[in-house]
C-alpha positions in Angstrom: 168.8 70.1 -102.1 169.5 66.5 -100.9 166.5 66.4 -99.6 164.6 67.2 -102.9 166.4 64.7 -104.9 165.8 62.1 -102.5 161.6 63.1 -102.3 161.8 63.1 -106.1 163.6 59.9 -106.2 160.8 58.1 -104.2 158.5 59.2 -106.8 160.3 57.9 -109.6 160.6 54.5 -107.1 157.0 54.3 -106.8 156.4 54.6 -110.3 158.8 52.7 -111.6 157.6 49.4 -109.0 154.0 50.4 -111.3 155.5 50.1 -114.6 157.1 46.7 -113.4 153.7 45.4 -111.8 152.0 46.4 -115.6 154.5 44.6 -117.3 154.0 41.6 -115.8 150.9 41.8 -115.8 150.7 42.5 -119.6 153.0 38.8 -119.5 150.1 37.2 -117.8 147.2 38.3 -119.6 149.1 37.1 -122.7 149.2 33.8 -121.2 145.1 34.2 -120.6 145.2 35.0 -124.2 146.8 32.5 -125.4 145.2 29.5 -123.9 141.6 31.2 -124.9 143.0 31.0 -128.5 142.8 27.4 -127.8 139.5 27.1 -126.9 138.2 29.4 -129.7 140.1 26.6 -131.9 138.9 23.7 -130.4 135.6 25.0 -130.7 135.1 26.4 -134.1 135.4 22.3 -135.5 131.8 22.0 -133.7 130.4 25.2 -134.6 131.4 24.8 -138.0 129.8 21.3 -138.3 126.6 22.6 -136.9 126.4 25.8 -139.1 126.8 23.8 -141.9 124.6 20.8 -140.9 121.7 24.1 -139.9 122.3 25.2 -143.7 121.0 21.9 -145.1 117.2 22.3 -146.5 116.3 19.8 -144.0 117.7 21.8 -141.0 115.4 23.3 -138.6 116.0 27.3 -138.4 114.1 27.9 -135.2 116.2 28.5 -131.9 113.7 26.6 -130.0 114.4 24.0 -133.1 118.2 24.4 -132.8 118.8 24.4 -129.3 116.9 20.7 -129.2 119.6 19.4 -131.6 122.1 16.6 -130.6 125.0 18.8 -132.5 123.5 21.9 -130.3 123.9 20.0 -127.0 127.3 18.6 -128.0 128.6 21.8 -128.5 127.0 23.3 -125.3 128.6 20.5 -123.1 131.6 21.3 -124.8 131.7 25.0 -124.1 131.0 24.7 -120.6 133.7 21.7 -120.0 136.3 24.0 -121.7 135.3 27.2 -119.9 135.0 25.1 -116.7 138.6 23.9 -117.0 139.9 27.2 -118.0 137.5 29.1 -115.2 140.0 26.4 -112.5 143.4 27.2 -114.2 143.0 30.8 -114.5 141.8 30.8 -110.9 145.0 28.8 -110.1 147.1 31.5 -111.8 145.3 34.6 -110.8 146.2 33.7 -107.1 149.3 32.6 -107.4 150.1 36.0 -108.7 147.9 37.3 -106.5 149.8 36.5 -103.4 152.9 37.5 -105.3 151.6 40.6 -105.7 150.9 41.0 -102.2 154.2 40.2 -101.2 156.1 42.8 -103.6 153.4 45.2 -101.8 155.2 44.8 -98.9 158.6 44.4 -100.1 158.1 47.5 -102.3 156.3 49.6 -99.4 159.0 48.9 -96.7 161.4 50.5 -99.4 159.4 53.3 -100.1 159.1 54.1 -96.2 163.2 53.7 -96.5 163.6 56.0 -99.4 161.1 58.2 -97.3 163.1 58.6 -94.3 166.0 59.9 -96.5 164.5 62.2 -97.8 162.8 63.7 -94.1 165.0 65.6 -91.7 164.0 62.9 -89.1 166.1 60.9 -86.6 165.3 57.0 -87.7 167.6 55.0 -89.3 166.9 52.4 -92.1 168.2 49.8 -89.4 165.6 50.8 -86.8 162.3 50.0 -88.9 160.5 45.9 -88.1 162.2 44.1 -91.2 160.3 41.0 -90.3 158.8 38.6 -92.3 155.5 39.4 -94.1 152.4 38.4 -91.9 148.7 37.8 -92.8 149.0 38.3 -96.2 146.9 35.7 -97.0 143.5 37.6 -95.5 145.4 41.0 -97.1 145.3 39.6 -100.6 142.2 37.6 -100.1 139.9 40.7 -98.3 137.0 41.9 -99.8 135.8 39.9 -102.9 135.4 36.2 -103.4 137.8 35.5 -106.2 137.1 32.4 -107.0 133.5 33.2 -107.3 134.1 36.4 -109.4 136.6 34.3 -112.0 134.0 31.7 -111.6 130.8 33.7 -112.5 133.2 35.5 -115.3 132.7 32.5 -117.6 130.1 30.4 -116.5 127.5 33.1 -114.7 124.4 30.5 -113.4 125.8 27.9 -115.5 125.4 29.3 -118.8 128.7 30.3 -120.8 128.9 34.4 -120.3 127.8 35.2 -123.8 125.6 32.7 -124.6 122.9 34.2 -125.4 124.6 36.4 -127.6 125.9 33.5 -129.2 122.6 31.9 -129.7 121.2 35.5 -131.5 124.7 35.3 -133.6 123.6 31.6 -135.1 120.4 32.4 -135.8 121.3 35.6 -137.6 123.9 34.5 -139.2 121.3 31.6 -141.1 118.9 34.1 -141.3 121.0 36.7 -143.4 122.7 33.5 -145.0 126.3 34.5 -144.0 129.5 32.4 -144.6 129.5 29.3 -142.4 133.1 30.5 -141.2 131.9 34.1 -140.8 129.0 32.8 -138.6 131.5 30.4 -136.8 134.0 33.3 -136.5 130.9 35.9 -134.5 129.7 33.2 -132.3 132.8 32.7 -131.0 133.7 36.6 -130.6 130.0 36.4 -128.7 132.1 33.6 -126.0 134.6 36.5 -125.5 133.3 38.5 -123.2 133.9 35.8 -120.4 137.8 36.5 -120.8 137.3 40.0 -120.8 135.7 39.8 -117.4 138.1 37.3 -116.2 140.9 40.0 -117.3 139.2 43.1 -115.2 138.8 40.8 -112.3 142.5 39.2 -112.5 144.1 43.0 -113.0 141.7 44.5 -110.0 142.5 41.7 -107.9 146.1 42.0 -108.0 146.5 45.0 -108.2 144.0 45.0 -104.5 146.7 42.6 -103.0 149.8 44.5 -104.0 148.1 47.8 -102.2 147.1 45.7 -99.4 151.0 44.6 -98.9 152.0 47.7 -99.2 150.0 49.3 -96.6 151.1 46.5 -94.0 154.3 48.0 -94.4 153.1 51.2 -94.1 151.0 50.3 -90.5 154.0 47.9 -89.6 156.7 50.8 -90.2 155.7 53.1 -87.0 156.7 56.1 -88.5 153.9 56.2 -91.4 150.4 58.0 -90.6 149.0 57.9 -93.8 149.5 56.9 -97.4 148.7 59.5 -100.5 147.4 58.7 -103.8 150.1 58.8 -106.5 148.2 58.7 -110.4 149.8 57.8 -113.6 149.9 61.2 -115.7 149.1 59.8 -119.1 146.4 59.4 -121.6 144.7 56.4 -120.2 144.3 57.6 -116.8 141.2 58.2 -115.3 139.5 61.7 -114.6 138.5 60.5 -111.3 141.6 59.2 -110.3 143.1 62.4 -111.6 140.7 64.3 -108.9 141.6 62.0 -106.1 145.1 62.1 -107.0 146.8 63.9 -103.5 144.0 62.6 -101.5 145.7 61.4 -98.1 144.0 58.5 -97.0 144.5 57.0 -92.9 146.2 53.3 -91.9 143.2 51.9 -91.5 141.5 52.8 -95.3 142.2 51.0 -98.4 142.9 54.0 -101.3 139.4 54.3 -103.3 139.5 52.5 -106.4 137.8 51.3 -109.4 137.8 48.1 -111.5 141.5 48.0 -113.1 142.7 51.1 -111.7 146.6 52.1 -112.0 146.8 53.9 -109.0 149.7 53.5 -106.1 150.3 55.1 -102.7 153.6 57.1 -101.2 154.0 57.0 -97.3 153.4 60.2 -95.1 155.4 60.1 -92.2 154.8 61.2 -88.8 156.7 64.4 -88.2 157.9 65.2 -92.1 156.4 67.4 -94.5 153.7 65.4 -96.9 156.0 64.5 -100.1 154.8 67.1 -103.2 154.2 67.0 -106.9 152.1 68.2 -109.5 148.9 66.8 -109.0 146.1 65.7 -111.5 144.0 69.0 -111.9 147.0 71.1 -113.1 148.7 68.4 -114.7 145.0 67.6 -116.7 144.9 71.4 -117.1 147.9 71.2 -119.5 147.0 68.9 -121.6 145.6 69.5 -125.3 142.1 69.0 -125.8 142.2 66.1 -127.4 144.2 64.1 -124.4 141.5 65.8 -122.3 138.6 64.4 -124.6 140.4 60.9 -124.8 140.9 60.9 -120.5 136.5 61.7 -120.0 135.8 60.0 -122.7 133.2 62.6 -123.0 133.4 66.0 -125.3 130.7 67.2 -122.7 132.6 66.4 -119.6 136.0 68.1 -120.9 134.1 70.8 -122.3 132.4 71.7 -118.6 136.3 71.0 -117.4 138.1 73.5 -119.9 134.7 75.5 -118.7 136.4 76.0 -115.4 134.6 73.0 -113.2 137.0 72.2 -110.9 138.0 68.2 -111.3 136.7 67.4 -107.9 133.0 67.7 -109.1 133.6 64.8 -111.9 134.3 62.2 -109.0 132.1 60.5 -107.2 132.5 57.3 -104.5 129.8 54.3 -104.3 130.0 51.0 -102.9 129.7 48.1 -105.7 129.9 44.9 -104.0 132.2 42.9 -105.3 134.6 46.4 -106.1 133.9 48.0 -102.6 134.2 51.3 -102.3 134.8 52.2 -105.9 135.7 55.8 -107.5 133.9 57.1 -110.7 133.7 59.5 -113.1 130.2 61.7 -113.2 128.5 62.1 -116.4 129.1 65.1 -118.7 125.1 65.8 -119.0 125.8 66.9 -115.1 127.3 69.9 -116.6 125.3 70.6 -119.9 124.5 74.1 -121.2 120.5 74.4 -121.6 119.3 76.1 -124.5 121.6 76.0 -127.3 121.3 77.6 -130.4 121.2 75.3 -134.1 121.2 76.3 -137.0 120.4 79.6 -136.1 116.9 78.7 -134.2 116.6 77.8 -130.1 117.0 74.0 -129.7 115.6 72.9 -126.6 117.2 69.6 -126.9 120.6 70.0 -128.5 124.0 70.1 -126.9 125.5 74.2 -127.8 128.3 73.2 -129.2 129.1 72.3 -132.8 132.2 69.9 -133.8 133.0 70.1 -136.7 132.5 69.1 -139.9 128.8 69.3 -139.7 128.3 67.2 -136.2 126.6 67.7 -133.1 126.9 66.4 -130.0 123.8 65.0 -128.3 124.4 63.6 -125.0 125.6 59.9 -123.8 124.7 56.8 -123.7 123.6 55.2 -120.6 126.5 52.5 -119.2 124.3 49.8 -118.7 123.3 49.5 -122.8 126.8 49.5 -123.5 127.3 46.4 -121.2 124.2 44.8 -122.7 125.6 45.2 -126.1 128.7 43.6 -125.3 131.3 44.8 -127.9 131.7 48.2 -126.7 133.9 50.5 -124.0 132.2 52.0 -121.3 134.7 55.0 -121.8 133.0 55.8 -125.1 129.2 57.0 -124.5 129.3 60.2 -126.5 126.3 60.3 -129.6 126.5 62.5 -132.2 124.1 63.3 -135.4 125.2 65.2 -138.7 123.3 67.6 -140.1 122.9 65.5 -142.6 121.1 62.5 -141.0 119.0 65.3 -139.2 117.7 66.5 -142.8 117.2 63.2 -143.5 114.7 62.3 -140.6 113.2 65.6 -140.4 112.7 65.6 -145.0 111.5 61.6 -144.7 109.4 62.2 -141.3 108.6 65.5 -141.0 106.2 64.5 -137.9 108.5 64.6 -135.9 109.3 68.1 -136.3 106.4 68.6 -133.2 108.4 66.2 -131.4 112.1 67.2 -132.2 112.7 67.8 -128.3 112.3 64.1 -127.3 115.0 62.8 -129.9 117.4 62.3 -127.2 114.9 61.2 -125.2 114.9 58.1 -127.2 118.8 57.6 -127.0 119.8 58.8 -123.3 116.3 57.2 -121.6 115.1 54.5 -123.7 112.6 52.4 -122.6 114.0 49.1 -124.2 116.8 48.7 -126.9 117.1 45.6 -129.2 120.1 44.5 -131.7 119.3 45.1 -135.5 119.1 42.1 -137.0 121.2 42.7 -140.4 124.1 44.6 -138.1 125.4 44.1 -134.7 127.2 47.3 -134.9 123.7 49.1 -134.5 121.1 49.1 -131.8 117.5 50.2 -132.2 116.3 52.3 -129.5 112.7 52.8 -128.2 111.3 55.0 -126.7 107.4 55.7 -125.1 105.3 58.8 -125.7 101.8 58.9 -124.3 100.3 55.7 -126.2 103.0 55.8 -128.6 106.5 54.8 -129.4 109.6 56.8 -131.0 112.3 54.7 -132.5 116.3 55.4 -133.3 118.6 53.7 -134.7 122.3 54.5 -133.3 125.4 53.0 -134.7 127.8 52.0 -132.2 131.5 52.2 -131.9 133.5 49.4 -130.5 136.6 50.8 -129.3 137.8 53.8 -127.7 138.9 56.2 -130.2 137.6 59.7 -131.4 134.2 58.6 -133.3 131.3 58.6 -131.4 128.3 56.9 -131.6 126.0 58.4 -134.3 122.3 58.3 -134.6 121.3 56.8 -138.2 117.4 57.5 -138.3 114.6 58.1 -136.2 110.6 57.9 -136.7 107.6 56.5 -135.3 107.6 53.4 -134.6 104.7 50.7 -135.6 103.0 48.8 -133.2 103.5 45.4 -134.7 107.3 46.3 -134.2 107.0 47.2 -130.7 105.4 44.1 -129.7 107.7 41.7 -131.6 111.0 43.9 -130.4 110.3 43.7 -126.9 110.3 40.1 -126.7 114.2 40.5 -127.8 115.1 43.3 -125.8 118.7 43.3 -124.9 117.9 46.8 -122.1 114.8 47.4 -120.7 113.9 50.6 -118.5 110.7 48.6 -116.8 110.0 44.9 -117.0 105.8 44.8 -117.8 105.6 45.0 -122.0 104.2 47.7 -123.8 
């Protein structure tokens, strides 16, 4: 019995040195926070002055115009001297914290070996494990990823602010559509936003790299640890991949596969004990509603196949992405799809089987990479859907495509280029090439991670003229030789 409470206890130790790491960190990134705020209001004096000096009748409209402006220049000095500055302090701040990190690792593993050993039937005592100093964390925390490069290239990727471009499209559009100066002012800068996005992924991945790293020093450093075994946080933000892995016993001499701002700790396995037990991801995922399960995959398809019966093993896959290593991720749902569905009473060759409700349909996902070209999305949320509705609509205003229903989410899961619309940034056009020529979609997108999906607005043929002109602004393409 002792010997159960004190396994359990090193549980609720491990966890609870987590919940103190995400605090914090949630401290820190309000600090990053904080001093971006004062950018964005540093900034916005310039951008205003140029919108406004742009909305003249004498202004040029042009971006080729615009971007040979004094006012334009000013303002790109600016942004680059601001993001440089803040590019060095966060750097600054992010190892500092870093190395703290590292050294709670250690401090934080030697006590979990401790609470280990009271909890195993084995002879050691707490006074006979190395208590010596912390060595080499330096090349612990620093192993893998150069993270002055990564914070670096977060803001200021070959020189350009991270969201310029964007930015650029933003000013244009906004005189274009004639929006408020301040509302034009207030998208440009959201466009500059993704750079501290970036620099928070890196800054949480990084850290939380160094804290692991301390901690399995003090597991190779103990002499009674062999291995170290994946511990997940059972909750609604959790991965379904780190859910699969969760148990997964990993040697001294591997790092625990990860993924950019992953949650995940390590308990000790000692030589000699039994492996400490607890419910594990797969039964714990098992028991949740379907909703948690949905909100966890961030797929309907993916947690339908699960409820299905897939074992949670199959949704995880390992590849090695540079600057991440060896990194752990979730396979897509379409892996797993029914074929030949029935809608509306007919066989859909194309359709996912299963209704929603309320009149939707599921149609596949989105691939990642639009997502990141978008820029205002989650990568979690790649689900897109179509009422009936909206299908009558195509099929009553276009009723071509009827012969060429089956390619629809052709279009949307393997487009051959996608551009912004120009009167919305919440929707993307997608296009998409049939022997000589071109289907086009137009898919509203969903920004943050929540229970709508993305939802396809229209589709038809596209005209040639359009094709031609769109390509040139093509935020994804599929091939790089034009149409």
């Amino acid at each position: 019995m002792a010997a159960k409470a004190a396994k359990t206890g090193m549980l609720e130790l491990a966890r609870s040195f987590r919940a103190a790491l995400l605090r914090q960190e949630r401290a820190q990134q309000a600090e990053m926070v904080r001093q971006w705020l004062g950018i964005e209001e540093r900034l916005m004096d310039q951008i205003m002055v140029l919108v406004y000096q742009l909305q003249s009748e004498d202004s040029p409209k042009s971006l080729h115009q615009i971007v040979m402006m004094e006012r334009y220049q000013r303002l790109l000095a600016q942004v680059q001297a601001e993001l440089g500055q803040y590019s060095q302090d966060v750097i600054v701040q992010v190892q500092r914290e870093r190395d703290e990190w590292a050294r709670r690792g250690f401090e934080n593993g030697q006590m979990m070996v401790w609470r280990s050993l009271e909890a195993s039937a084995m002879g050691v005592g707490l006074d006979q494990l190395p208590v010596e100093a912390v060595t080499n964390l330096t090349a612990w925390s620093g192993e893998g990823t150069a993270l002055g490069q990564l914070l670096q290239g977060a803001f200021l990727p070959e020189g350009l602010p991270r969201g310029w471009t964007a930015l650029q499209r933003t000013l244009v559009q906004g005189l274009a559509l004639g929006w408020h100066p301040e509302k034009t002012a207030r998208e440009m800068a959201r466009a500059l936003a993704g750079g501290l996005q970036r620099a928070m992924v890196v800054a949480r991945t990084e850290q939380i790299r160094a804290y692991r790293s301390g901690s399995l020093q003090a597991y190779q450093e103990s002499g009674v640890v062999i291995g170290h075994k994946r511990l997940t946080a059972h909750d609604s933000r959790v991965c379904a991949a780190c859910l699969a892995d969760e148990g997964h016993v990993y040697g001294l001499d591997e790092m625990m596969w990860s993924h950019p701002q992953c949650r995940c700790t390590s308990v000790p396995v000692l030589r000699g004990a039994e492996e400490p037990q607890w419910e594990l991801g797969e039964e714990w995922l098992r028991r949740q509603d379907p909703a948690t399960q949905n909100q966890i995959f961030g797929s309907w398809a993916a947690a339908d196949a699960f409820r299905r019966g897939i074992p949670l093993k199959e949704f995880m896959r390992v590849t090695n992405e540079g600057d991440w290593g060896m990194t752990l991720r979730q396979r897509s749902g379409q892996a797993f799809r029914v074929q030949n569905p029935v809608l509306d009473g007919r066989t859909s060759e194309w359709f996912s089987p299963v209704y929603l409700q309320d009149g939707v349909y599921r149609m596949g996902e989105l691939k990642p990479a639009i997502i990141q070209a978008w820029g205002l999305g989650n990568e979690s949320v790649l689900d897109v859907v179509v009422t009936a509705e909206r299908r009558a609509h195509y099929l009553e205003r276009h009723p071509e495509l009827k012969a060429v229903e089956n390619l629809i989410p052709q279009i949307i899961l393997d487009p051959t280029f996608v551009v912004r619309n120009k009167s919305d940034l919440d929707v993307l056009i997608f296009y998409y090439e049939h022997g000589n020529d071109f289907l086009r979609a137009a898919i509203r997108l969903q920004e943050a991670t929540s229970d709508r999906k993305h939802s396809l607005m229209s589709a038809r043929y596209a005209h040639q003229k359009e094709v031609l002109r769109d390509w040139k602004r093509a935020i994804y393409k599929k091939r790089k030789n034009s149409p």
